[in-house]
N, C-alpha and C positions, 0 to 999 in steps of 0.2 A: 181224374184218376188219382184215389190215392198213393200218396209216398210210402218208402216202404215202412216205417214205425207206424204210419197212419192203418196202414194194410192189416200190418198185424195186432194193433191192438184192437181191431174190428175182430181178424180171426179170434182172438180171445173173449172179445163178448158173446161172441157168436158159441163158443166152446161153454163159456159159464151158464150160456141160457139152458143150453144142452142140461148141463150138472142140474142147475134147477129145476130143471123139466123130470129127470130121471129120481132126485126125489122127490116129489110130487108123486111118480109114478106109483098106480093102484096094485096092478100086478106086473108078476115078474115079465110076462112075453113084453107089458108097456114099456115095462125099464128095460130092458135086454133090447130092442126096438133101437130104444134113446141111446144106449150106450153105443153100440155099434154104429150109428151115424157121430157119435160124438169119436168111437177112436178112427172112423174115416177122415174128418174132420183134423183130426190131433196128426195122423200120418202124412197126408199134403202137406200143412202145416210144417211140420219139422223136416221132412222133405228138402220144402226150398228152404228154409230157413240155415240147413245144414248146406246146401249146393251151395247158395249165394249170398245168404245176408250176413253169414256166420264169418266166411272169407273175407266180405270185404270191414266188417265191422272191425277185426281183428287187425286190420291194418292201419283202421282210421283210427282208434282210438289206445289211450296210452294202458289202461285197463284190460289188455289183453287177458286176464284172468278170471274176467266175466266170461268171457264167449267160452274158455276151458270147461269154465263150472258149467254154462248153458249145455253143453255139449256131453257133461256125466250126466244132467237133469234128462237129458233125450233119452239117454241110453239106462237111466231109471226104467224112465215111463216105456220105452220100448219092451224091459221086461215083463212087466207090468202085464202089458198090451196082449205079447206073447202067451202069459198065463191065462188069462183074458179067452184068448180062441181058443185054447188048449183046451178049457172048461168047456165052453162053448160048441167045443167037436167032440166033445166025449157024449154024447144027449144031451148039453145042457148042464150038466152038474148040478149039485144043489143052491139053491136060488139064495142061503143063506152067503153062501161060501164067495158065488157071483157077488153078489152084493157090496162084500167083504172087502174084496179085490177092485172093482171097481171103486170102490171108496177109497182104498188104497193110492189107487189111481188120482180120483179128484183133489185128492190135499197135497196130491204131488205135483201137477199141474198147479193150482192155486200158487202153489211156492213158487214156482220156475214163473209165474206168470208176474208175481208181486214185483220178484228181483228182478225181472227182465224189465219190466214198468221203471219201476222206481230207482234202479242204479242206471242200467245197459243203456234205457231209450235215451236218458240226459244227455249223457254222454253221448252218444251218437250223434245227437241233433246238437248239439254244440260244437261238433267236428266240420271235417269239411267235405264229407261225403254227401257225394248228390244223391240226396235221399229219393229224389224224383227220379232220376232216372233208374237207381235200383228199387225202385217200387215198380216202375211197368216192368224191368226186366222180372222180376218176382212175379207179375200179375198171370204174366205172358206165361214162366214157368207152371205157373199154379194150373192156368187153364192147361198144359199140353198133362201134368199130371191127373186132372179132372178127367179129360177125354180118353184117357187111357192111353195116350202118346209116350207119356212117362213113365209106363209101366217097370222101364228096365230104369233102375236110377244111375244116370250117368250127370257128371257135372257139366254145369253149360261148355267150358271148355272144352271137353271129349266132345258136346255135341257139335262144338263151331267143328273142331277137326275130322270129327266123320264126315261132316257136310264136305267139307272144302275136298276130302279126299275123293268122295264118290262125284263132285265137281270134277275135279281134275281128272279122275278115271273117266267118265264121260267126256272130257276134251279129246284125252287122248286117242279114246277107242273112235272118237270121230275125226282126229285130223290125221290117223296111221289108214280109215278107210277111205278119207279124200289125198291123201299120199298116194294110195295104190289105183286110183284111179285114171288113167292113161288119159290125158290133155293133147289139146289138137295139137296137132304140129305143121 
């Protein structure tokens, strides 16, 4: 299993083949296709990036003003992304305009991806955060957001304490009905 720098700089290859693939693209439905898996792709992605790798990164390392900027870069692309379907639900819009936007998109991404490579990851892998163990916690995240388990974005810690709550509510509602249960005498 990759760590989590490992994880994501895979997701980002994975994202640039995308960009590559969309220009390349003959016609628009080929590109509009590619794009849409690539902003699937990009929202996972930032997803856990923001739940988990962004909190603890900001902890580990003294550059806390990376993960700030990382986290305006999100909220770029986020609009971005927004305009994006906005097009995209009106019929489509014009394929120049898509285009446009989408390109918008990929040289924004590129940047958020250079700086996250070339300052963030240094520094993180030279700190003393277990990169292993917040890579499966990220993998684990990525897959319940894949399956659609993720749908509502809550942070791991809201989900440990729903867990433990609807735990304990199921304790209790089981030891208040072997409470009322009359024992031999």
């Amino acid at each position: 299993m990759p760590n989590a720098t490992q994880m994501l700089r895979q997701d980002h290859k994975k994202v640039k083949a995308l960009f590559n693939k969309f220009e390349q693209g003959k016609s628009i439905n080929a590109k509009r296709s590619v794009a849409e898996q690539a902003i699937n792709e990009l929202e996972v992605h930032a997803q856990v990036e923001e739940e988990i790798f962004y909190p603890a990164v900001k902890k580990a390392i003294e550059s806390s003003e990376l993960v700030d900027e990382a986290k305006k870069e999100h909220q770029d692309a986020k609009s971005l992304i927004s305009e994006l379907k906005k097009t995209s639900s009106r019929g489509g819009g014009e394929s120049t305009d898509f285009e446009a936007k989408f390109g918008q998109l990929m040289e924004a991404i590129k940047h958020h991806v250079e700086e996250e490579e070339g300052e963030m990851f240094p520094e993180v892998e030279d700190s003393e955060l277990d990169l292993s163990a917040l890579g499966a916690e990220m993998t684990k995240r990525k897959q319940e957001i894949t399956k659609g388990a993720g749908s509502k974005k809550t942070t791991t810690g809201n989900r440990s304490k729903t867990a433990n709550k609807s735990k304990s509510s199921r304790q209790t509602k089981s030891s208040s009905k072997t409470a009322r249960k009359p024992g031999p005498e």
